[in-house]
N, C-alpha and C positions, 0 to 999 in steps of 0.2 A: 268740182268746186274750183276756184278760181283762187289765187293768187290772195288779190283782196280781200274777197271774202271770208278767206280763213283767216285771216288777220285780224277783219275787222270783228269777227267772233270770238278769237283769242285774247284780244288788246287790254278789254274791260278783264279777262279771266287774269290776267298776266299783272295787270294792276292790283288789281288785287291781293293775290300772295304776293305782290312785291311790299305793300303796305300791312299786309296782315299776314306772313305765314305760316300760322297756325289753319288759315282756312285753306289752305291747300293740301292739308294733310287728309285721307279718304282714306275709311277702311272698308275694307272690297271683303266679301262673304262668299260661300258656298257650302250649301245644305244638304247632307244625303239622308236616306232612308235606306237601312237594309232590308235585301228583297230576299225571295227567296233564293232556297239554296245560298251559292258564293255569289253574292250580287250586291252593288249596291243601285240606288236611284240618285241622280243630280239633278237637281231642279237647277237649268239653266239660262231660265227667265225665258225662252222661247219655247223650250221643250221638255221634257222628261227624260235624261242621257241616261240609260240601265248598263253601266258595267260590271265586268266580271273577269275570271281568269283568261289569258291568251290560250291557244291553243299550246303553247310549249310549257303553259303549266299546271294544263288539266283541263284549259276549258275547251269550250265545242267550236266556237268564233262565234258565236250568235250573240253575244255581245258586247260591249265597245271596253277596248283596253286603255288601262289609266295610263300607260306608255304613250299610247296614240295619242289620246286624249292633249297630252303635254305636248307634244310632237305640234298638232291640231294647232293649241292655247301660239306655240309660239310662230306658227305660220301667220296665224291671224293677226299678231300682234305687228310681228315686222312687215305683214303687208300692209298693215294700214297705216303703221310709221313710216314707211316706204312712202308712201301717197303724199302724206302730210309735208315731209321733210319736201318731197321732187318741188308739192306746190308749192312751199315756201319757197325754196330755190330761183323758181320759174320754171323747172326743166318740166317739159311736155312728154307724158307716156303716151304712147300712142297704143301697147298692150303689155304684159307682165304676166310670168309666173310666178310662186314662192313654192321651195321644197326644203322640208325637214327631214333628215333622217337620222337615225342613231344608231349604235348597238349593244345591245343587253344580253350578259351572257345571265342564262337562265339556273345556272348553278349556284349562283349568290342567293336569288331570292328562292329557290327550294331547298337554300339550306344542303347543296350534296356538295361541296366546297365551303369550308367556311372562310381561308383566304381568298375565294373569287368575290369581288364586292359586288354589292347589291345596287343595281340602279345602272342608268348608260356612262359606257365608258365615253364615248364619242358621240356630239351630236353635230352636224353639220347644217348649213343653212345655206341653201344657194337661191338666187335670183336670176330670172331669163327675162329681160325687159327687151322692150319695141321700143327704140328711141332716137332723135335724133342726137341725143347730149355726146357730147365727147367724152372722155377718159378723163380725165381731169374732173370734168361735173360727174361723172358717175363714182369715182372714187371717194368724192367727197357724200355724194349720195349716200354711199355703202358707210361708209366711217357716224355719219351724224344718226342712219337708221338704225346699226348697232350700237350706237350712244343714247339712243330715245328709245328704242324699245323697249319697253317695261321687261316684258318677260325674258327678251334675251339678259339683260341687264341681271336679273332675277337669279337665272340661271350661272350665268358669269361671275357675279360676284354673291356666294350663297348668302343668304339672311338666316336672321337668329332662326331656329325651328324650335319648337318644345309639342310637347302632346299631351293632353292628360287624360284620364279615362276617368266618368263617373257613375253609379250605377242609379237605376231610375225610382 
């Protein structure tokens, strides 16, 4: 996509919550189904995602970890923030990587520490881009994609959470 293009597909959206924003406000969903055994199902609008335990805390690897999964959620997001922001810019990819990684220590969520906390201590986000942009346009690149990305954002600055359980 082009420059223009994404512009001129934004313009009207940007008008928009500029005059109205309450319509820019979107609540975004996700649906599981407990499967068997320790499993759930994510209906992910393409596919059926059946997670379960990691291997480091009982499961087999057969299948997909909610760690991953988030790992996954935040790749996707700064890549295609990535995209968005270069073409607003002007700066031309010519190819890119995005890598997430984290680390969790497994003693928090099995409970064999109760001061080890639960969830990643560290998650890091790198990018390996093909380009000609200088240092200056890639720095700014990096700064606006973790300013725009949703789920880095997410991540970085926590939101309210609550849970509630109710029975059928």
């Amino acid at each position: 996509m082009k420059r223009g293009e994404l512009r001129t597909i934004q313009a009207p959206l940007k008008q928009r919550y500029r005059d109205d924003p309450d319509a820019a406000v979107v609540t975004l969903s996700a649906d599981g189904k407990l499967g068997e055994g320790i499993s759930c199902s994510v209906q992910t609008g393409r596919a059926i995602a059946e997670a379960g335990l990691h291997p480091a805390s009982g499961g087999d690897g057969s299948l997909l970890c909610s760690g991953d999964m988030l790992l996954e959620a935040l790749v996707a997001c700064a890549g295609v923030t990535l995209q968005a922001v270069a073409t607003s810019l002007g700066i031309e990819l010519e190819s890119g990587t995005v890598r997430a990684e984290g680390e969790l220590d497994f003693r928090g969520t099995l409970a064999v520490d109760r001061e080890t906390p639960v969830g990643f201590s560290a998650i890091r986000l790198s990018f390996e881009l093909e380009t000609e942009a200088d240092r200056e346009q890639l720095d700014t690149l990096l700064k606006l994609t973790e300013r725009y990305c949703v789920v880095f954002q997410t991540i970085a600055d926590t939101p309210r959470l609550s849970a509630t359980l109710e029975t059928a």
